[in-house]
C-alpha positions as a Markdown table, in Angstrom:
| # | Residue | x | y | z |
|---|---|---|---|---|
| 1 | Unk | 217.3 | -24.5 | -124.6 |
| 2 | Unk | 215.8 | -27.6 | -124.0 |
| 3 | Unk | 212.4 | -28.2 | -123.5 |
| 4 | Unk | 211.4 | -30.4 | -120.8 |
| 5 | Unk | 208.2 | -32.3 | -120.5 |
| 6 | Unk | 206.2 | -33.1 | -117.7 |
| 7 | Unk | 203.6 | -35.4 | -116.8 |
| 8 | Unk | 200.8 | -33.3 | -117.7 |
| 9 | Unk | 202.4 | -32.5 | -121.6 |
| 10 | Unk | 202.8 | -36.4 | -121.8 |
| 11 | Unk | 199.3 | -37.1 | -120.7 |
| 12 | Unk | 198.2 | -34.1 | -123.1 |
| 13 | Unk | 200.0 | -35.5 | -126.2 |
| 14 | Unk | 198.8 | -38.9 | -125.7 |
| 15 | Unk | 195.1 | -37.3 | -125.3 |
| 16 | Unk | 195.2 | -36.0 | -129.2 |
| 17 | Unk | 196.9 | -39.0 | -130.0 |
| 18 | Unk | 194.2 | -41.7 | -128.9 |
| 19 | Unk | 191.7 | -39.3 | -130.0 |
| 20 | Unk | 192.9 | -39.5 | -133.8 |
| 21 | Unk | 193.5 | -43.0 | -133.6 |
| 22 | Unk | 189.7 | -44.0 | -132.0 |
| 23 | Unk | 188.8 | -41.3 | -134.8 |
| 24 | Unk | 190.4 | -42.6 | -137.8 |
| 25 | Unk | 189.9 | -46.4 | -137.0 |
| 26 | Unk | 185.8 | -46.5 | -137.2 |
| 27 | Unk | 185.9 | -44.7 | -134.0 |
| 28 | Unk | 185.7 | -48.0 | -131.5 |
| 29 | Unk | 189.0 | -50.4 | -131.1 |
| 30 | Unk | 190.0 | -53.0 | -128.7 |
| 31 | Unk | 192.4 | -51.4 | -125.9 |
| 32 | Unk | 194.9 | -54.4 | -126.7 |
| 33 | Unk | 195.0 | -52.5 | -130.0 |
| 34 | Unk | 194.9 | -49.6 | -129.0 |
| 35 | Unk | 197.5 | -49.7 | -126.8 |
| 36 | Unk | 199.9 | -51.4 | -129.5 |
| 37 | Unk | 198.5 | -48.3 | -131.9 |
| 38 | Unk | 200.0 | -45.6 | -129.7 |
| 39 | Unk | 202.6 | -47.4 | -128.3 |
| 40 | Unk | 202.8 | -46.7 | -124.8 |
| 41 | Unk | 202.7 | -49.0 | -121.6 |
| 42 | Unk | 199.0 | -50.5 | -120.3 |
| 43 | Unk | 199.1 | -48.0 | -117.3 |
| 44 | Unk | 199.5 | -45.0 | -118.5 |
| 45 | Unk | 197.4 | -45.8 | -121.7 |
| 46 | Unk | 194.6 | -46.7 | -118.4 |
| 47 | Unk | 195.4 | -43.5 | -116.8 |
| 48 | Unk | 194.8 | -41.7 | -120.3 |
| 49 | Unk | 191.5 | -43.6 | -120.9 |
| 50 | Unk | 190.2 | -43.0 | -117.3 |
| 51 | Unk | 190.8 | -39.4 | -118.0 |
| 52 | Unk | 189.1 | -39.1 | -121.3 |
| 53 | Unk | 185.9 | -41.3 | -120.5 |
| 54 | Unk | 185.9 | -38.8 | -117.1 |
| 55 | Unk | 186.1 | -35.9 | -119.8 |
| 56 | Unk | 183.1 | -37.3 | -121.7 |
| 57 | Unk | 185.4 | -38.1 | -124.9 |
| 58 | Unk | 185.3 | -41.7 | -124.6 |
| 59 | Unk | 183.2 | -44.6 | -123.8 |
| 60 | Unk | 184.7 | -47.9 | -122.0 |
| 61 | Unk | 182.8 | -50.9 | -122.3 |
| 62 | Unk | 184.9 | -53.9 | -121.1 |
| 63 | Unk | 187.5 | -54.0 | -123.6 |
| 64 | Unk | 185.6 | -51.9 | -125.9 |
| 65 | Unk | 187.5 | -48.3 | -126.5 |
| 66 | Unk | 184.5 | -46.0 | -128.3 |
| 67 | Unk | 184.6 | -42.3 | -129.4 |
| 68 | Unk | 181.9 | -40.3 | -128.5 |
């Protein structure tokens, strides 16, 4: 059977992933960067981020990505 994601799973793996990159990069990148680092598209890497600085996981100060 295949598994089949949805939007929510997506979002969630994304989460962990952006968490260990901000984690194991000095914990504060650029979100050029950080977008290019876990290679998904602008908007959904802006959905992701609103959702973690909303969570209290990340800071966002301009373009400024920092783990808290």
């Amino acid at each position: 059977m295949v598994k089949r994601y949805t939007v929510e799973d997506y979002h969630a793996i994304h989460r962990k992933e952006i968490m260990w990159i901000l984690a194991n990069s000095g914990r504060k990148m650029e979100r050029s960067r950080l977008r290019r680092c876990a290679g998904i598209k602008l908007a959904d890497l802006n959905l992701i981020l609103s959702e973690l600085a909303r969570d209290g996981k990340i800071r966002i100060t301009g373009e400024i990505i920092s783990l808290i």
